[in-house]
N, C-alpha and C positions, 0 to 999 in steps of 0.2 A: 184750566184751559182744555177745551175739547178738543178730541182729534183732528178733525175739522178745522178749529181756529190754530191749532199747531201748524197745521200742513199749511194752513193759509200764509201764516203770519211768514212762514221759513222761504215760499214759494216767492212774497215780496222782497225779502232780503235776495231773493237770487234775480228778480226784477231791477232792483237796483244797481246790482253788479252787472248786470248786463247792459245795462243803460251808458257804462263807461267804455264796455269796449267797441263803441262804435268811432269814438272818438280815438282811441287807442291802435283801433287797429289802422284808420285813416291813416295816423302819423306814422304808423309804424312802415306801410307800405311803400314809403318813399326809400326806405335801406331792405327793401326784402317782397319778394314775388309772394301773390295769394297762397298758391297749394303750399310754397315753401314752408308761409308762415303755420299754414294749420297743420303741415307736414309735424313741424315741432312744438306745435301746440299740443294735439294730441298723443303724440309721443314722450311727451315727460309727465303727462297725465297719467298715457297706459302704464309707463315704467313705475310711477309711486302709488298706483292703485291696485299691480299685478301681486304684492306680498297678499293681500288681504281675500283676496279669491284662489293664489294658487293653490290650495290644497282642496278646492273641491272643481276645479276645471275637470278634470277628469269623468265627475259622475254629471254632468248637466244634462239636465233633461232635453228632452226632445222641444217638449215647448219653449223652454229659454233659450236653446239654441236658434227655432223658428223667428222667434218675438226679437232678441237679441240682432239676426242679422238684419230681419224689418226695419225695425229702427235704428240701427248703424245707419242701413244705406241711407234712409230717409235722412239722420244727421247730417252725414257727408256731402249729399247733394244743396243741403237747405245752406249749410255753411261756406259750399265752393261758391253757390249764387251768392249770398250777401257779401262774400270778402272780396272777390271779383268786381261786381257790382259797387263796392264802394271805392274804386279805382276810377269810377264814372261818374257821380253824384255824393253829395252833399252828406256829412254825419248824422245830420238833424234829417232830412227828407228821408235815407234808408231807417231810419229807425219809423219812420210816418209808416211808410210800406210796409218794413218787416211787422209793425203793430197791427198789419191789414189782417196776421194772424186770426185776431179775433173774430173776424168773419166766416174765414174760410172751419174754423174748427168747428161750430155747432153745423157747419152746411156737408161736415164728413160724417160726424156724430149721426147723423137723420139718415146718409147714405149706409153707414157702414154698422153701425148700434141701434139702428132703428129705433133712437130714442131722440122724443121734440123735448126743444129745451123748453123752460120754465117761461112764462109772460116776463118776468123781470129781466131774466137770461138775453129776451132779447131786444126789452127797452133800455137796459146795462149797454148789449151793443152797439143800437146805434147812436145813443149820447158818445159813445167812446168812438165812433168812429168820425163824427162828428169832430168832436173835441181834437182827433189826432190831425185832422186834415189841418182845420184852424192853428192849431198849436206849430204844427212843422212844415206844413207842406208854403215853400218857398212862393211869395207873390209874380206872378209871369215868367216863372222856370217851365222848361218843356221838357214833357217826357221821354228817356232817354235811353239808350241799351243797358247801365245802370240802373234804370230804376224799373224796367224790364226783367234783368237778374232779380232784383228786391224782391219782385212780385211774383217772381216763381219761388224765390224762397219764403217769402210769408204765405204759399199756399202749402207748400213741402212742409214747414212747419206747425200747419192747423194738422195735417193727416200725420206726421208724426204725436203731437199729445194727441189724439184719438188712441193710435196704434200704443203709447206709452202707456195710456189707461187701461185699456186691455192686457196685455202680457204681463203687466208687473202685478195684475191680480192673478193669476196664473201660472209666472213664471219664479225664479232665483232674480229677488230685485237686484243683489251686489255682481252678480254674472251677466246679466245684462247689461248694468253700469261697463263694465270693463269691456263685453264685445261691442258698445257704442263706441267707445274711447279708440281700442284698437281697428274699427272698421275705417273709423273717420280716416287715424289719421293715415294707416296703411296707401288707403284708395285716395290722400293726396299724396301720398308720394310717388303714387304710381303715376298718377296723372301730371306729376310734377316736371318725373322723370321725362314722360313721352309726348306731354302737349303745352309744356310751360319753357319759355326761357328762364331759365332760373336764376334770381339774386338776390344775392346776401351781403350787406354788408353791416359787418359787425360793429356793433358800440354801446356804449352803455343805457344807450336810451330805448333800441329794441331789444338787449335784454329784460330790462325793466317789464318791455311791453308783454315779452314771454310769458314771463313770470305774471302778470296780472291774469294774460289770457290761460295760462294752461293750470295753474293753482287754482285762482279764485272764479276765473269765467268758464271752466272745464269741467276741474276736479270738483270743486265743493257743489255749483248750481246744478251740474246733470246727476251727480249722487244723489244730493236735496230731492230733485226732482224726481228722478225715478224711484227713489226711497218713500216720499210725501205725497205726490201728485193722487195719487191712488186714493188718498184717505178723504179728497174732494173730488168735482164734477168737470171732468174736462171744459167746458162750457165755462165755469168756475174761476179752472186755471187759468182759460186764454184772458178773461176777465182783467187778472191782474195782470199777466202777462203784457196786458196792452197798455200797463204802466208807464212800461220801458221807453217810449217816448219820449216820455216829459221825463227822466231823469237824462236819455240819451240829449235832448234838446238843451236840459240846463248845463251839462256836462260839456257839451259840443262848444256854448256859447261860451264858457266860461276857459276852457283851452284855448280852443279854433277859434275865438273870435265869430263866432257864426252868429246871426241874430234870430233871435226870437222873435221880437213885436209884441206889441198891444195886440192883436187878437191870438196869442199864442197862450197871454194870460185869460182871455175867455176859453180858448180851447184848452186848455189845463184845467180850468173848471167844470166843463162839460164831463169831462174825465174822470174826474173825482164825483160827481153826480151818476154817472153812468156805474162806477163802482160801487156807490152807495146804494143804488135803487137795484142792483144785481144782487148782494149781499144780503139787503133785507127782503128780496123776492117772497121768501115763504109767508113772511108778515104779512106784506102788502098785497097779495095775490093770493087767496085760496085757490089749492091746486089740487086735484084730484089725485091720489098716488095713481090709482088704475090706467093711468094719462101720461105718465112717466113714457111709456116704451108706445112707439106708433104698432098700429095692427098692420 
């Protein structure tokens, strides 16, 4: 298995785990306020991540210090939108939006990396955006101050993997993992404190929900990712990224009760075609390398 297909194969396994906590965090919100929840999300993340970098916080360079707070804050806002946001709108519809990711990231790529994506890169995207609309987006629902939030965090989310492609090739990938963790969840607590009525009410269903979010939709997907995302193309990542839909979609339906539809099953296909013809781009498109980076 090539690096590549490594980074790929680990980036879907964190696509799928994110596909649940759309659902999760939904149910969760009813016993516990947004910034609260990411308050503690991110905080039993930073406390089980801090043994494995404390002994070289001290020497961090300059640039992972730069790159690290970049992409905190970028976390933090992309996560206040979507968990806010799904306080307003449907499991299944914020996963449609936050998969809008995939647009927004090659349109940062070309701004800020001066690099065009690949022919395939962007007939991958627009089957997949295709596919997501068909797949989630609700028959005669209107758009909402939730799905308003969404869509500032699926643009926050394309210029954070830009910004995550960069620095982790430059920076301390496990120091960066850790100031993501502790920026997020510091600055909701802050915001918890000063702009949120805050509730919690305890039970064994939002611990549950804790533990999903701050172990497996936390700790393991943003390590994977800032540890793997590198060894592919941003362009690449949002690619799979825009998975998370149709797992958020079959997840939602099958807790929530939400419906999918018959064209939800064509837009899941489009999806998986959109992935397919992104994947095999080099095949099907002779590319000129010299074409990689715009002049």
């Amino acid at each position: 298995m090539t690096p590549r297909t490594r980074a790929e194969v680990l980036l879907l396994s964190c696509t799928l785990i994110w596909g649940g906590t759309f659902a999760v965090t939904k149910s969760g919100l009813d016993e516990i306020s947004p910034l609260v929840l990411i308050t503690l999300r991110f905080a039993v993340a930073t406390v089980l991540f801090a043994p494995f970098v404390a002994s070289g916080l001290r020497h961090m360079s300059a640039v992972t210090l730069k790159g690290g707070l970049i992409i905190g804050v970028l976390l933090f806002i992309g996560f206040v939108t979507q968990t806010i946001g799904l306080q307003y709108t449907s499991a299944s519809k914020s996963g449609f939006i936050t998969g809008l990711l995939v647009v927004f990231t090659p349109i940062f790529q070309i701004i800020i990396e001066r690099k065009a994506p690949k022919t395939g890169n962007v007939l991958g995207v627009i089957l997949v955006t295709t596919g997501l609309y068909l797949l989630t987006s609700p028959e005669g629902s209107e758009f909402n101050v939730g799905d308003g939030l969404t869509l500032v965090c699926a643009a926050v989310f394309g210029l954070y993997i830009v910004c995550l492609d960069i620095y982790t090739k430059v920076g301390d990938v496990r120091q960066i993992a850790f100031l993501q963790f502790s920026i997020t969840g510091a600055g909701a607590l802050v915001g918890a404190l000063f702009f949120e009525d805050m509730m919690l009410k305890p039970s064994w269903n939002l611990a549950g929900a804790i533990a999903y979010l701050a172990l497996l939709a936390t700790l393991y997907t943003l390590t994977v990712q800032t540890r793997y995302q590198k060894d592919t193309t941003p362009t690449r990542a949002a690619i799979i990224f825009s998975v998370e839909p149709v797992f958020a979609a079959l997840i939602a339906h099958l807790a929530l009760g939400e419906v999918i539809g018959a064209m939800g099953v064509v837009g899941g296909g489009l999806i998986v075609a959109g992935l397919i013809v992104s994947e095999l781009s080099d095949v099907l498109f002779r590319s000129n390398p010299s074409s990689e980076r715009l002049s």
